[in-house]
N, C-alpha and C positions, 0 to 999 in steps of 0.2 A: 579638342583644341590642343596645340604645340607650337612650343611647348607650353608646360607649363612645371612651376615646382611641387613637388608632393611629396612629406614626408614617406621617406622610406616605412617605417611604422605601419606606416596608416592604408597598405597597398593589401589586399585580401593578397591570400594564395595558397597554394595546395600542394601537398609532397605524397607522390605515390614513391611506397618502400616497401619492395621486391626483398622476400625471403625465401629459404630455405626448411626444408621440415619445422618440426614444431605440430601443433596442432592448429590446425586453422579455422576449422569448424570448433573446436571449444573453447577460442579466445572472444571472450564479453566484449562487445565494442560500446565506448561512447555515443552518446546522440551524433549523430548523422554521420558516422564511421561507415567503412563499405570494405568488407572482407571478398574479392574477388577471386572467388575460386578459380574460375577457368583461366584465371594467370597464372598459370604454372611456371617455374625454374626448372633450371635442371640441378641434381644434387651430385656428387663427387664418385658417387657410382656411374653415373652419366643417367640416371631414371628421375622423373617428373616428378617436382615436389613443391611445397613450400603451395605460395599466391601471393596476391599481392594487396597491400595495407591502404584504404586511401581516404583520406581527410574528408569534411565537409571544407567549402572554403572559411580562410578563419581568415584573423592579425596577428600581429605580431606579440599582441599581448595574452595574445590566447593561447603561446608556446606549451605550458606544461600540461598542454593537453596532449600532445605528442611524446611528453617526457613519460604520461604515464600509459599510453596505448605500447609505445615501444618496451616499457617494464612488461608490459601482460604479454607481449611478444615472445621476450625472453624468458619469461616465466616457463613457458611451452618448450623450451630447450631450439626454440626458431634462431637464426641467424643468417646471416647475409654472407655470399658465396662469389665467386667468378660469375656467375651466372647474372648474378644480382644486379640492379642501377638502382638510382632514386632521378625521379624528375618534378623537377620543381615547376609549376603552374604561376605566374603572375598576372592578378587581370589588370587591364588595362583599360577601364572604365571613365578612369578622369580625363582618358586623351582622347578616346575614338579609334574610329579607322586613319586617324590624323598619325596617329603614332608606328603604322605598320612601314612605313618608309624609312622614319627616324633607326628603326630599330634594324632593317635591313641594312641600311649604311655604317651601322654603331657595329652590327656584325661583322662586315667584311672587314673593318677596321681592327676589328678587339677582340675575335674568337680565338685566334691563336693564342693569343695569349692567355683570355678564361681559360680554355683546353688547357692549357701548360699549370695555370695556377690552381687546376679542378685534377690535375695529372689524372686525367680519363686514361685508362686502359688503351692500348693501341688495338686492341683483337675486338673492342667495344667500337672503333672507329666505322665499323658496316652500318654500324645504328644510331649512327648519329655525324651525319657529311657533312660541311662545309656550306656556308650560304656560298652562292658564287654570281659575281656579276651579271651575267645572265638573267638571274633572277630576278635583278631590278631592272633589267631593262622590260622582260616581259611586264612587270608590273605597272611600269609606267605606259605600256600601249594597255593593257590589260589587268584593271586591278581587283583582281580576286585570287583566292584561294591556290587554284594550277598552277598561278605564277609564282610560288613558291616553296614548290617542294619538288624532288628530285623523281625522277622513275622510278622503280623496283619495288622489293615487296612491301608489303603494310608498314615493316616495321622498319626498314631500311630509304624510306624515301622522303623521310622528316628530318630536316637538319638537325645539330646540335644547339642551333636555338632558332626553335621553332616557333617561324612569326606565321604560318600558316596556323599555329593555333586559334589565331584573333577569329578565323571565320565560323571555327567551332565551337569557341567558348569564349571567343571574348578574350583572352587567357595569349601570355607568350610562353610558350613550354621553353624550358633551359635541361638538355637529355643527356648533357658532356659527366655529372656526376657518376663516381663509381659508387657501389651499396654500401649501406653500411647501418646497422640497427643502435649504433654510440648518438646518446643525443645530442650530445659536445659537436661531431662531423655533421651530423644532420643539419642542426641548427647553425651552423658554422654556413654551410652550403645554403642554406634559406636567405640568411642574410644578404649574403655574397649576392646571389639572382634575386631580392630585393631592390639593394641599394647600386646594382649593373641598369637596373632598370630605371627606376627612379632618378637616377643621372644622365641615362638616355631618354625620359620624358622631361627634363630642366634642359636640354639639349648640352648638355656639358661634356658627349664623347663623341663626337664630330670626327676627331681628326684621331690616328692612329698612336701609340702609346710610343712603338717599335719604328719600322720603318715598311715603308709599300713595298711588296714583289717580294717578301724572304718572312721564313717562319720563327713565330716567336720564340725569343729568347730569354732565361729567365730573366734576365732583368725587366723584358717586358713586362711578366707577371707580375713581379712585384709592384714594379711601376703602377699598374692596374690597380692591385689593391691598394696602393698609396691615394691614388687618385679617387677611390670610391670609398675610402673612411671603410674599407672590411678586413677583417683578418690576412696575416700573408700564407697562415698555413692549417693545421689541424680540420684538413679535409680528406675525404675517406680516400686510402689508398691502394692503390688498384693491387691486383693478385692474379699470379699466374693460372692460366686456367687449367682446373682441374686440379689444385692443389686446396688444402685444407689451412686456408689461412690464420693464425692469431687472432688475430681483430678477424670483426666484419668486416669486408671487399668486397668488390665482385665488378662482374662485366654482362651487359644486359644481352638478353638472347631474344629471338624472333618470339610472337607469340605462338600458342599451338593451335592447330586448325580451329576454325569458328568466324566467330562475326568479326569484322575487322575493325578492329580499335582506332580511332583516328584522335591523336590531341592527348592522349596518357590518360586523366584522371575518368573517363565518359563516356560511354558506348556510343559511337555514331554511324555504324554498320550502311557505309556509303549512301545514306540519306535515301535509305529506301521506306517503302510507304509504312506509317506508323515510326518514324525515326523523328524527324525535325518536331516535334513535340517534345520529346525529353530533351533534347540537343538545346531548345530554348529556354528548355526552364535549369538546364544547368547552366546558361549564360547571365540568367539573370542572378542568379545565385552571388554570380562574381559583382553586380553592380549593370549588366550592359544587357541592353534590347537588342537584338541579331534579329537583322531584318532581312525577307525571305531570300533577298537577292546575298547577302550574306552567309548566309544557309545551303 
């Protein structure tokens, strides 16, 4: 149903955090933690390293459980690079398939501006495109899954807020953040794609911050986080690549050959036979039954 209101709080969601060396086979994971080896990064030598970190679905009150998986991170001498992203999973269970429209329109309105106020890397913009018009119109002849995401490869044809998640998990991926292992930027960026959501299921982003036909401006952003009660700033900031940033940074890179990752947090290796089984039970995880024609 939509809208509808719903505490930001109270939305499950999931942050996969791409790192850099470290040890990744001897970092202890929490219950229902998932150390993804075959996520490789790339490290400042330009060689394969690191994986990637990824939640059970939680709340919001279940944060310092992140606080303390990211200490055992850095304990490993792990950190977040050029190479690095975080994507934030929010499900969408209170709303249905009701809410993949709201969220495509809330896009072409207000991604410029998240991008601006998220300052995604420009060299990370391959992996993470633009909803675009189009997209809702095939959606509206055609409403499934193809009619929203772009051509090319695995990792390059999921927008930066990726409402083609819903048919995978239930889940709207937000892919515009750059890396970062700080739980202050983490948790900063959780909230933000939160409460970006939870304001486009109250239907409260309708209409554009900025102005239609021209790209955001910072006041747009700010505007944005004015309007959604989130931070204006202390979100991870991007790094040139191939340099050895201060902070954790970074900029997300294709996956390396293998099964193809669809939706960030969940293996769904284009729904081939023995796939749509785990694909369902990580939907329900989030709160939502994904029914076959959704699948």
């Amino acid at each position: 149903m939509w809208p509808k209101s719903v505490d930001w709080q109270e939305l499950r969601f999931g942050v996969e955090i791409e790192f850099v060396e470290g040890d990744p086979e001897g970092v202890e994971l929490l219950p229902g933690w998932v150390m993804s080896l075959d996520e490789r990064q790339v490290d400042d030598a330009g060689e394969d390293s690191g994986a990637e970190l990824k939640p059970p679905p939680m709340l919001w009150r279940d944060r310092e459980l992140v606080r303390e998986m990211l200490q055992r991170l850095r304990a490993t001498d792990a950190r977040a690079n050029w190479s690095c992203g975080l994507h934030v999973h929010v499900g969408l269970q209170p709303w249905g398939q009701d809410m993949v429209l709201p969220l495509v329109d809330a896009a072409l309105a207000h991604q410029d501006a998240l991008r601006r106020l998220l300052r995604t890397a420009e060299d990370r913009m391959i992996y993470c495109p633009p909803v675009v018009p189009a997209m809702r119109s095939r959606y509206l002849t055609h409403p499934e899954r193809s009619a929203l995401v772009h051509r090319g490869r695995p990792q390059s044809h999921r927008c930066g807020i990726n409402v083609a998640a819903w048919f995978d998990f239930g889940t709207v991926e937000i892919r515009y953040p750059n890396g970062s292992l700080e739980y202050s930027e983490v948790m900063n960026t959780v909230e933000l794609c939160l409460r970006f959501v939870a304001a486009v299921g109250a239907g409260r982003l309708r209409k554009s911050v900025g102005g239609e036909g021209r790209a955001a401006a910072p006041a747009d952003a700010t505007a944005l986080a004015a309007a959604l009660g989130a931070p204006v700033d202390g979100y991870p900031p991007p790094a040139a690549c191939g340099s050895r940033p201060r902070s954790p940074t970074a900029v997300l890179r294709p996956s390396v050959p293998g099964p193809v990752r669809e939706g960030g947090c969940w293996n769904r290796n284009h729904n081939r036979s023995g796939a749509l089984a785990p694909l369902r039970r990580e939907g329900e995880r989030y709160g939502c039954v994904l029914s076959d024609s959704a699948l």
